[in-house]
C-alpha positions in Angstrom: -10.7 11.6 -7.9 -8.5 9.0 -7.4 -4.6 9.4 -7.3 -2.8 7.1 -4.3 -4.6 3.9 -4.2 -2.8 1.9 -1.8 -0.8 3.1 1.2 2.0 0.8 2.9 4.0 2.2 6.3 6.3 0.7 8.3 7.8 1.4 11.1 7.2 5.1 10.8 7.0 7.5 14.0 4.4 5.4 16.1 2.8 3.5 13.1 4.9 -0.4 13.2 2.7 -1.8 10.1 -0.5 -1.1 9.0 -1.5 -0.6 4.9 -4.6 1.3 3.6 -6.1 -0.7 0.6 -8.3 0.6 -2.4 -8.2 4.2 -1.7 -11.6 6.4 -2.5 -12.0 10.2 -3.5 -12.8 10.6 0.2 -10.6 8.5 2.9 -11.8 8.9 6.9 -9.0 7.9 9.3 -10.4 7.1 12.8 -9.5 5.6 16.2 -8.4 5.8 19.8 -6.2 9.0 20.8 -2.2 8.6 19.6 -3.3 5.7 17.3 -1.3 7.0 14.2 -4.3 8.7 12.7 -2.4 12.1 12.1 0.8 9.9 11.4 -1.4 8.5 8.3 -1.5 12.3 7.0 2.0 12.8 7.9 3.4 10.0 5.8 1.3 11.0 2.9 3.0 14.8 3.3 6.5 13.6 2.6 5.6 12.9 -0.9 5.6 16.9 -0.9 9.5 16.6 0.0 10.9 13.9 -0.6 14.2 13.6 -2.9 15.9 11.5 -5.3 18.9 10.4 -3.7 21.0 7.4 -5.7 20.7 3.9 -3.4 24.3 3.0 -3.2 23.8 -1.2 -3.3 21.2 -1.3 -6.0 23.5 -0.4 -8.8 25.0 -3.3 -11.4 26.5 -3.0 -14.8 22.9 -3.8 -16.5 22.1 -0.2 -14.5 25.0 1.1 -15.7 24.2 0.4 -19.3 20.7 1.9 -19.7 22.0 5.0 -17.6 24.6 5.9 -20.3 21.3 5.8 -22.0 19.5 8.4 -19.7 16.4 5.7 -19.9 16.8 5.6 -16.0 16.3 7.6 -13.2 20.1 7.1 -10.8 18.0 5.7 -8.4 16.7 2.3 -10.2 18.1 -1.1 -9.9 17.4 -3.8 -12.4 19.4 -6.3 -10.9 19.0 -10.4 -12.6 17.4 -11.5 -9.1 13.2 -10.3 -8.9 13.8 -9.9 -5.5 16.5 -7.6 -5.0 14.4 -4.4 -5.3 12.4 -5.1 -2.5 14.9 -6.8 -0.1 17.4 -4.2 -0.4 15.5 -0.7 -0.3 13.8 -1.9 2.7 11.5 1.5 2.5 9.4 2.8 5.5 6.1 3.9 2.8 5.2 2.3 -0.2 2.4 4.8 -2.4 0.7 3.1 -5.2 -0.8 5.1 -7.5 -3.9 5.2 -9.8 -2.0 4.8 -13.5 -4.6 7.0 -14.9 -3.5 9.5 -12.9 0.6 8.9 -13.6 -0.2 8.7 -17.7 -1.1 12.5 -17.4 2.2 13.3 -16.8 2.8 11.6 -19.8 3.1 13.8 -23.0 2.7 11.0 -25.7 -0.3 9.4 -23.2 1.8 6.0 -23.5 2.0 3.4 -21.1 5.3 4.5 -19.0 6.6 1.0 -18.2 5.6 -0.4 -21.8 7.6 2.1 -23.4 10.9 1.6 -21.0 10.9 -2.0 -21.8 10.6 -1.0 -25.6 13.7 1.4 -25.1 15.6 -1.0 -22.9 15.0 -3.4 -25.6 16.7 -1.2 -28.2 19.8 -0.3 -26.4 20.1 -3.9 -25.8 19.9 -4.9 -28.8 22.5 -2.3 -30.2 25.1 -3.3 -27.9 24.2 -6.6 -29.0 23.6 -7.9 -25.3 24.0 -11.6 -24.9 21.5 -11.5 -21.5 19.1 -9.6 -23.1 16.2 -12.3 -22.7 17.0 -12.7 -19.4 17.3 -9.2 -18.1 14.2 -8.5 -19.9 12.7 -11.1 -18.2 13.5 -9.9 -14.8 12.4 -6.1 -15.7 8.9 -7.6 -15.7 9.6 -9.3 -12.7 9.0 -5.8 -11.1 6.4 -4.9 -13.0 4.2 -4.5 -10.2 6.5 -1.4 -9.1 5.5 0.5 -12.4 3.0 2.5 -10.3 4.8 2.9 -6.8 6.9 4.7 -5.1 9.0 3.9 -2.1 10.3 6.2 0.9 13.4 4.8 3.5 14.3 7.3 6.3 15.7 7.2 9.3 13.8 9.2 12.3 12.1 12.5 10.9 14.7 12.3 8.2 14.1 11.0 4.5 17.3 9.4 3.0 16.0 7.7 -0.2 13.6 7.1 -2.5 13.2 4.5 -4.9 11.0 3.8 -8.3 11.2 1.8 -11.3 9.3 4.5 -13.9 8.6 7.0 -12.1 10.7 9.9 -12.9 12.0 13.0 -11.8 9.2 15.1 -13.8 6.9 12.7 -12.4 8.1 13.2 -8.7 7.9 16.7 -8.9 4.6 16.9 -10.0 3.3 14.2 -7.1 5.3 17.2 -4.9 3.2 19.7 -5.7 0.0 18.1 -5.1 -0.1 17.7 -1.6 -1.5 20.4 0.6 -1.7 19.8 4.6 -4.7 21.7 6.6 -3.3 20.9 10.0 -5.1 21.7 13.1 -3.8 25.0 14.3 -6.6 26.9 13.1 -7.9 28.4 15.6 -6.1 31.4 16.2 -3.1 31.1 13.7 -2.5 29.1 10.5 1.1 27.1 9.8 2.1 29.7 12.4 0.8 32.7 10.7 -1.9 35.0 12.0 -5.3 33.9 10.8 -5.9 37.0 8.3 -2.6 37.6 7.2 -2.5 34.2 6.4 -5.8 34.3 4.3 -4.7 38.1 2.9 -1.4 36.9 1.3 -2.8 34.2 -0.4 -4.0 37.1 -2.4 -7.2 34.5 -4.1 -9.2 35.7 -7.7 -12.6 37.5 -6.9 -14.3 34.1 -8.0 -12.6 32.3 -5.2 -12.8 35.2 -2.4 -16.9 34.7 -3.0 -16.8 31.1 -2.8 -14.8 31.5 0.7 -17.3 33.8 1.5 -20.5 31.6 0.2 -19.2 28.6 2.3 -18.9 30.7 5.6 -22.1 32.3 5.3 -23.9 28.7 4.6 -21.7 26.3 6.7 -21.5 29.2 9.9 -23.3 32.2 10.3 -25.5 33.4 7.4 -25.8 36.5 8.9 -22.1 37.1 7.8 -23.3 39.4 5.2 -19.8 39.8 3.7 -16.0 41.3 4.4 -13.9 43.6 3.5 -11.1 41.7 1.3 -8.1 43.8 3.0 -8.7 43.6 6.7 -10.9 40.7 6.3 -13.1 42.6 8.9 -16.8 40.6 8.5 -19.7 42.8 8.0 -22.5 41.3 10.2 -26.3 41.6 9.8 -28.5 44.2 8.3 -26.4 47.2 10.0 -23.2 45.3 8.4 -21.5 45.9 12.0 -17.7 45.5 11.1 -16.1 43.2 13.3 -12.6 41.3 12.0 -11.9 37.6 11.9 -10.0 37.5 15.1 -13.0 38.4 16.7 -15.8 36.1 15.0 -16.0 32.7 16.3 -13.8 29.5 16.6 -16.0 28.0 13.6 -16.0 31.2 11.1 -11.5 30.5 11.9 -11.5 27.0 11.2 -13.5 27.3 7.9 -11.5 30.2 6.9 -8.1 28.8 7.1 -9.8 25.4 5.8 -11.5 26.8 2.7 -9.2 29.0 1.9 -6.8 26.8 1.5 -8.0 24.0 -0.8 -9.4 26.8 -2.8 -6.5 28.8 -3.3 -4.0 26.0 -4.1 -5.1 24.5 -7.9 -2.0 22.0 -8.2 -2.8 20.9 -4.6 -5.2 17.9 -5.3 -4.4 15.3 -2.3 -5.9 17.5 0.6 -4.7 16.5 3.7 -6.8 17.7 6.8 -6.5 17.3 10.2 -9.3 17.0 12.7 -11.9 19.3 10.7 -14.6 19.5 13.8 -12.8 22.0 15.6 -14.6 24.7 16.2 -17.1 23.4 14.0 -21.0 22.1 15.2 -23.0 19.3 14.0 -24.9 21.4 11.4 -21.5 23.0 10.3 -19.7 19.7 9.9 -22.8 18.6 7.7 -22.7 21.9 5.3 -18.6 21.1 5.2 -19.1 17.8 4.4 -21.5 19.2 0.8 -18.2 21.7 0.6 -15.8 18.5 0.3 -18.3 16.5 -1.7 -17.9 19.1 -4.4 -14.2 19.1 -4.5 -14.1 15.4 -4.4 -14.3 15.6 -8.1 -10.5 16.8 -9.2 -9.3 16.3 -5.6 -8.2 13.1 -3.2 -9.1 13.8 0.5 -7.4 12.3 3.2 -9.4 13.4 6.4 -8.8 12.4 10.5 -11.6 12.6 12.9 -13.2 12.4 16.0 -16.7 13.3 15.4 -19.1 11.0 14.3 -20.7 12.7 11.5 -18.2 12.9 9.5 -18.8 8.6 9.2 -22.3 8.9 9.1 -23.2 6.3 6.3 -26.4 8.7 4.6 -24.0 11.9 4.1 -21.9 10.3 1.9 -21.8 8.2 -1.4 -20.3 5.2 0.0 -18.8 4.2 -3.8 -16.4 7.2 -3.4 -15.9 6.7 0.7 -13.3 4.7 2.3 -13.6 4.6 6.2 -10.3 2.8 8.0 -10.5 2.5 11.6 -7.6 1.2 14.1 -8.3 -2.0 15.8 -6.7 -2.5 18.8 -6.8 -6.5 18.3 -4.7 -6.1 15.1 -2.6 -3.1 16.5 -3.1 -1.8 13.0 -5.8 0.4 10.6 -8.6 -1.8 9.2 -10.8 -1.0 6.2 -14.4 -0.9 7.2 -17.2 -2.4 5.3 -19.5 0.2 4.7 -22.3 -2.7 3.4 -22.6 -3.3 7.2 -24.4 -0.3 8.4 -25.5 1.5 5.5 -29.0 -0.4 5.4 -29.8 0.7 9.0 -27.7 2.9 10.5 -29.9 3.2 13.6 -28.9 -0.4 14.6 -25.3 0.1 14.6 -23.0 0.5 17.3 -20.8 3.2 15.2 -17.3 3.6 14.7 -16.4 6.1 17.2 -17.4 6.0 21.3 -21.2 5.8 21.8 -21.4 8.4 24.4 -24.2 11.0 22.5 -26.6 8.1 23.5 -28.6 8.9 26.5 -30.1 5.3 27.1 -27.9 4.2 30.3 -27.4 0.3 29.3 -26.0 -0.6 26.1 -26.7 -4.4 25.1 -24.2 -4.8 22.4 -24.8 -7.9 19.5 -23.5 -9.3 16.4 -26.2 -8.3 13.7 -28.8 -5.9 12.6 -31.4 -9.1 12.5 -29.8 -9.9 16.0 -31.0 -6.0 17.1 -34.9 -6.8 15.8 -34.7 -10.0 17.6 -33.9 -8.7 21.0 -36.2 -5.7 20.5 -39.0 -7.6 20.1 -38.3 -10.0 22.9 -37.2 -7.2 25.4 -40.6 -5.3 24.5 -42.3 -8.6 25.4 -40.8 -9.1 28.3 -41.3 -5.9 30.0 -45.1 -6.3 29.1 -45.2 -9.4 31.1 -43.0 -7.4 34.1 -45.4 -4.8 34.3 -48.3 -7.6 34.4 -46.5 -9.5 37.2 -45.3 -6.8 39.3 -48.1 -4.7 38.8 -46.2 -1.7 40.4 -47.4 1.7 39.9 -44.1 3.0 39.8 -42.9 0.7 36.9 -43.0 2.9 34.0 -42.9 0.5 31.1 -41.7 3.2 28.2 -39.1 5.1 30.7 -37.1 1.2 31.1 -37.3 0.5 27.5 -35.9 4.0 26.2 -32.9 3.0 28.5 -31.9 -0.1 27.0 -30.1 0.9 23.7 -29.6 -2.4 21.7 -26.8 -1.8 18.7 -25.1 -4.2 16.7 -21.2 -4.6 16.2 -20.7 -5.0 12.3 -21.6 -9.1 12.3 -17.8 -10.2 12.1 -16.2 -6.8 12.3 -17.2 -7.3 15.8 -13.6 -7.5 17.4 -12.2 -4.2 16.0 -15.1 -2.1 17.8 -14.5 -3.1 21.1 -13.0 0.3 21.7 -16.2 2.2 20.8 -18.7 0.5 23.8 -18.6 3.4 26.3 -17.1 2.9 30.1 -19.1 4.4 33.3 -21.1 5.8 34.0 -22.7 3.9 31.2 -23.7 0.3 31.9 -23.4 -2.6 28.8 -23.6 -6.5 27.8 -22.0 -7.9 25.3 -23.8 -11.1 23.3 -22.3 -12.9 20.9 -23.9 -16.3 19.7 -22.4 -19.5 20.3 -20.6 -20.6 17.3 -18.2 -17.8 17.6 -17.2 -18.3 21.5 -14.1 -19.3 20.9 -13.0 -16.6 18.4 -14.6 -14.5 21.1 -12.5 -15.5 23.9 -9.3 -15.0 22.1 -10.4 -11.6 21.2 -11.1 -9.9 24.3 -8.0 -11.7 25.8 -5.7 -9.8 23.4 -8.0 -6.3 23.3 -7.5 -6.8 27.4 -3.8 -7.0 27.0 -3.6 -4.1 24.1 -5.8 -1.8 25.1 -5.3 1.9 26.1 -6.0 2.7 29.5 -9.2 5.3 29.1 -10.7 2.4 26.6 -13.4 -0.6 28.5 -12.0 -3.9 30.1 -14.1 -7.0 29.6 -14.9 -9.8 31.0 -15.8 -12.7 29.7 -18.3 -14.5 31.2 -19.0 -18.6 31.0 -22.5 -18.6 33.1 -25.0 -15.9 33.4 -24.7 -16.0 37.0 -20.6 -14.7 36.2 -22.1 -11.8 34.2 -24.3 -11.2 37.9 -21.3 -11.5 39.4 -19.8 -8.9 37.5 -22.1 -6.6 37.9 -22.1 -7.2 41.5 -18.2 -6.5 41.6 -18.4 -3.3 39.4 -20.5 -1.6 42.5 -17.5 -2.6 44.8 -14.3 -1.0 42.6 -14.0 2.4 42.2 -15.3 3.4 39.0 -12.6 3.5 36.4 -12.2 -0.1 37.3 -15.4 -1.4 36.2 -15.6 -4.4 33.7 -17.7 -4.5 30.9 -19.4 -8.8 31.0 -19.1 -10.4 27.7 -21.1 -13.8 27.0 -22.0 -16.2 24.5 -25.3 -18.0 24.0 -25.2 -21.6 24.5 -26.5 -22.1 21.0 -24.8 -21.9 18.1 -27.0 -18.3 16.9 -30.1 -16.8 18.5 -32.1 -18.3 15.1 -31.6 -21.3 17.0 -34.1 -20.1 20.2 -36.4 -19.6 17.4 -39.8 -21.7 16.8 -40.0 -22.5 14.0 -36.4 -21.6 13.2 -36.2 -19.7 10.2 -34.5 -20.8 7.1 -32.7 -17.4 6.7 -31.9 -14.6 9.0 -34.6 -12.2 7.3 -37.2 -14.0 8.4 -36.1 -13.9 12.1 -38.3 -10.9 13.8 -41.7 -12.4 12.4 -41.3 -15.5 13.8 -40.2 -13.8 16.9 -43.1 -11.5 16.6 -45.6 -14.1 16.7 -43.6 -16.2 19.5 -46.2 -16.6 22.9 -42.5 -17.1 25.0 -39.1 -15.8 25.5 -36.7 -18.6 25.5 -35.4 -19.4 29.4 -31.7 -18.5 28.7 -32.4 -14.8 26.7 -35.2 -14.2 29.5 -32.7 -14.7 32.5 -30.4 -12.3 30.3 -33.0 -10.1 30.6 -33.6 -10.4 34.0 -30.0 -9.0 35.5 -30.1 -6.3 33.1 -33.3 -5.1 34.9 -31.7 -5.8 38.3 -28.7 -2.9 37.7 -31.5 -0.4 36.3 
């Protein structure tokens, strides 16, 4: 379900400017620690209390006219200049929302700004308004603000908010729809203890078994069932009584999680904050079928570190939105979830690659760029193992430690953040036509970048990305720099013989190629020297 389809903040808590675009049912926020994910959630929670205070500079006699009227809210403007509205609010969070959603507040189901104009147009033409035409005029001017509303504050504190048809009604029903799941779930809830908190919400039968159902598949299914007063679990065939301060962190998360959005039937936005505590890989996964399910009347706004919760084959990506902070544009970016959804197994990821257990990460721009350099890697090592003919090379061992991924093609420059520091070693290599976009890239993510994230260095000549190498051993470890280098030609299609007339065609021809080109094989050749 969606309701808020766009997302504009400004300037709020640690957030300077950043907008998330075209909203799905499902919306994973993810990125580098104190990034502004759980400022995301926190923006969306004001819409649970924020007020209707009266703007004192957007008033004028046209205003004064329809509010004798009571056709608008004390908070509109409908000043004769289209730009007034936004110029003068100057509003820390725009929400847009889906007008299928705002119509069912909407008794008569009629469009809401539609009808104002038609009322506006009979009290105008009552009084017999000489500027009718061209207040009319301007009212469609903001048209576009028919589905939005706009926040200004000042700190922690909300002063104003500002709309052209959305109403009081309306507001207060956009209130109640929000529900928070922060992350102190672990031993108390919104600073209650865990089962008083879940006691006092005091749920229907139905929903106490559906609590129940999603513990015992998502946890422990030897949670036989509990006792609805104490919340004391019954455990196993004995049903050994224990109570839920005792169970695990994971059976406490989910409790508190699922009891919530289960419990609250106005709440549909669901906000939730870092989900994975307590939680394993298999848990997250049976979670993620819980919030699938829900997704149908609700909007879900998650934040996350763990990596299954973007795992492309859990989800349908039709109904999944996936916006990840990029330190080059100091601001969330949607992600294109046609990059990795074909072959996931290629892909660099959106979150630190440090689950891998390959030791050297060669980092490149495309999935077709993987195949290429798999096939030529495997090549070569045949050849090293004919040429050295050392008893000790082990042929398989070297190639499961070279991990080849691609970046996203030319979503390259907001993952920079996710290629791992020591003690993993990686290259990054880009093709020639972009070396320039390259350059500027890691120049800024250099001057942006958190502290705990990878410094690279870019590297002209392959003997600089030696050299770098060579340095890393000589800093202390934190220090390291990750080399960065672009082919001399323009793509690696271009090393090809024959070179293929599209990109798909790529890894046969370098299948059936008796050579490694000289540049790509001297590549290889200081990658082998740091294993």
């Amino acid at each position: 379900m969606i309701i808020l389809s766009n997302i504009q903040i400004f300037n709020f808590k640690n957030i300077k400017n950043t907008s998330l675009n075209d909203l799905k049912d499902i919306n994973i926020i993810i990125g580098p620690n104190n990034c502004g994910k759980t400022n995301v959630l926190e923006a969306i929670k004001r819409l649970k209390t924020f007020k209707s205070i009266p703007y004192s500079h957007s008033t004028c006699k046209y205003c004064d006219l329809i509010r004798g009227q009571n056709l608008l809210p004390q908070y509109i403007c409908i000043k004769n200049d289209r730009d007034a509205f936004e110029n003068q609010i100057e509003p820390d969070i725009i929400f847009s929302f889906n007008e299928k959603y705002l119509e069912g507040f909407n008794e008569n189901k009629k469009n809401s700004f539609e009808e104002f104009l038609e009322r506006v147009r009979i009290v105008f033409k009552q009084k017999q308004h000489s500027q009718e035409t061209a207040i009319l005029e301007n009212i469609n001017h903001v048209r576009e603000w028919k589905n939005k509303i706009a926040l200004q504050g000042h700190g922690a504190e909300l002063i104003s908010t500002h709309a052209v048809v959305i109403d009081s009604k309306i507001m207060n029903g956009i209130s109640k729809s929000i529900l928070e799941c922060p992350e102190d779930r672990l031993r108390t809830y919104k600073g209650v203890e865990i089962a008083k908190y879940a006691i006092d919400k005091n749920l229907e039968a139905s929903n106490q078994q559906k609590v129940h159902d999603s513990i015992n598949r998502t946890i422990d299914s030897n949670l036989a069932s509990y006792r609805t007063g104490t919340l004391d679990y019954l455990r196993g065939k004995n049903r050994f009584q224990t109570p839920i301060s005792e169970q695990g962190s994971g059976v406490r998360s989910m409790e508190c999680l699922i009891t919530d959005i289960v419990s609250e039937n106005e709440s549909n936005i669901i906000l939730i904050d870092e989900p994975e505590l307590g939680l394993n890989p298999a848990a997250i996964r049976e979670f993620i079928e819980f919030l699938k399910q829900e997704m149908k009347n609700k909007q879900i706004f998650i934040t996350t570190h763990d990596p299954t919760f973007v795992n492309p084959k859990l989800w349908d990506k039709e109904k999944l939105c996936i916006y990840l902070f990029s330190i080059v544009e100091n601001g969330f970016v949607k992600i294109d979830l046609n990059k990795n959804f074909d072959d996931p197994n290629t892909f660099a990821g959106y979150l630190a690659h440090t689950t891998c257990l390959g030791d050297f990460h060669l980092y490149v721009e495309g999935k077709f760029d993987v195949y290429i350099h798999q096939i030529f890697l495997r090549k070569y090592l045949e050849n090293l193992k004919q040429t050295k003919k050392k008893r000790n090379f082990n042929f398989f061992e070297i190639m499961n430690r070279i991990m080849i991924y691609h970046l996203g093609g030319s979503f390259c420059e907001h993952l920079l953040h996710t290629v791992p520091k020591y003690p993993y070693r990686a290259l990054l290599l880009f093709d020639g036509d972009i070396k320039s976009k390259v350059q500027e890239k890691i120049k800024m993510f250099n001057l942006n970048r958190w502290k705990n994230l990878p410094e690279f260095q870019f590297c002209e000549t392959i003997e600089q990305i030696h050299n770098t190498y060579i340095s890393n051993k000589n800093k202390k470890k934190e220090l390291n720099k990750i080399p960065v280098y672009c082919l001399s030609k323009n793509d690696i299609e271009d090393y090809l013989q024959p070179k293929p007339n599209n990109k798909t065609k790529g890894p046969d021809i370098a299948l059936n190629m008796t050579f490694i080109p000289d540049e790509i094989l001297k590549i290889y050749d200081e990658i082998i020297r740091i294993l």
